[in-house]
C-alpha positions as CSV (number, residue, x, y, z in Angstrom):
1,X,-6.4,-11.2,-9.3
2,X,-7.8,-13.0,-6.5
3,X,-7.7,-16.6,-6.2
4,X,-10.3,-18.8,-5.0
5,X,-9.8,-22.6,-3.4
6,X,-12.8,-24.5,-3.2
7,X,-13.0,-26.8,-0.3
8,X,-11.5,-29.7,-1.6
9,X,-8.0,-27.8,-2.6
10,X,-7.9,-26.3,0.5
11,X,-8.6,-29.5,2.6
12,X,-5.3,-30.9,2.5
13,X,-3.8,-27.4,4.1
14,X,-5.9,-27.8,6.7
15,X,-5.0,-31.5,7.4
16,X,-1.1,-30.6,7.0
17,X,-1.9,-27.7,9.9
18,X,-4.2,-30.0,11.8
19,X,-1.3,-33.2,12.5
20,X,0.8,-30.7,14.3
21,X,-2.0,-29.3,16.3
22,X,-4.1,-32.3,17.5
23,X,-3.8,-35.5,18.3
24,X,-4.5,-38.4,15.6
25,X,-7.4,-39.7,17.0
26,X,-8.9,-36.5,16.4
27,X,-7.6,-35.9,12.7
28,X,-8.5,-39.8,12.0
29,X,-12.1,-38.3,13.3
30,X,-11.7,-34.9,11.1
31,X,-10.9,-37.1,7.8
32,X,-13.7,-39.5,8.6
33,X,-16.4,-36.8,8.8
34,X,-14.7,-34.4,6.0
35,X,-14.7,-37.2,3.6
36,X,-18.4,-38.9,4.6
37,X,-19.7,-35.6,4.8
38,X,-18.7,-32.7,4.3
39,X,-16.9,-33.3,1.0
40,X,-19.9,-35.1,-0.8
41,X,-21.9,-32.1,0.1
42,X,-19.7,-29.0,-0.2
43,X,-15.8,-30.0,-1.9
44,X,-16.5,-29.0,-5.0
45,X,-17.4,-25.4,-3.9
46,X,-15.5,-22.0,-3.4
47,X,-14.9,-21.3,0.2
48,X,-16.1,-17.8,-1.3
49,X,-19.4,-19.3,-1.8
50,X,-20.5,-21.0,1.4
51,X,-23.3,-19.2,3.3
52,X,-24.0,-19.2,7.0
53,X,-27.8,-20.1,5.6
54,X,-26.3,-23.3,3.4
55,X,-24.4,-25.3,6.5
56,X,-27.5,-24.5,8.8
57,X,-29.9,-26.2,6.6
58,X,-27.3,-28.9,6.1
59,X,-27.0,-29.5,9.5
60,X,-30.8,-29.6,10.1
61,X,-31.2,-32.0,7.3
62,X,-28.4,-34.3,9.2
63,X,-29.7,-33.6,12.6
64,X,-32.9,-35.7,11.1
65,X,-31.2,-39.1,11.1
66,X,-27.9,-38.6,12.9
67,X,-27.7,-35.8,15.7
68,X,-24.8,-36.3,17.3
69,X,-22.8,-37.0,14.0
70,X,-24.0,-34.1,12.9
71,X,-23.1,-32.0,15.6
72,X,-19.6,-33.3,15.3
73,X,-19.6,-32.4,11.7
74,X,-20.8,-29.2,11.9
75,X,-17.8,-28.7,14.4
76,X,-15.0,-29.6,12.1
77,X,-16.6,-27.8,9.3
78,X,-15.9,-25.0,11.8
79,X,-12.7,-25.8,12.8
80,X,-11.4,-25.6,9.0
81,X,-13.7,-22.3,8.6
């Protein structure tokens, strides 16, 4: 039996590994873009699931109005990847 997490059930074990790693102005940065962002868009689904294809044309779509944000968020989302 395998078990699959989607994002949001895996996002506080990332947070829990991220405090002893970085500094807090970087997790307050992390949680501010995972939960304005990333977590409207992708928490309710499987880690399983996401495609390379999916978070490229997310991305794009947030490069359109903020491009630096984006950038940033793009960036976490790999750091948790």
């Amino acid at each position: 039996m395998s078990i699959t997490l989607s994002l949001s059930q895996f996002l506080p074990e990332y947070i829990k590994y991220a405090r002893a790693k970085l500094k807090s102005r970087t997790i307050k940065e992390y949680e501010r873009l995972l939960y304005s962002l990333i977590i409207p868009k992708f928490g309710n689904r499987q880690l399983t699931k996401l495609s390379t294809v999916e978070l490229e044309q997310w991305h794009i779509s947030l490069k359109a109005s903020t491009p630096i944000q984006a950038n940033r968020a793009l960036a976490v989302f790999s750091a948790v990847l």
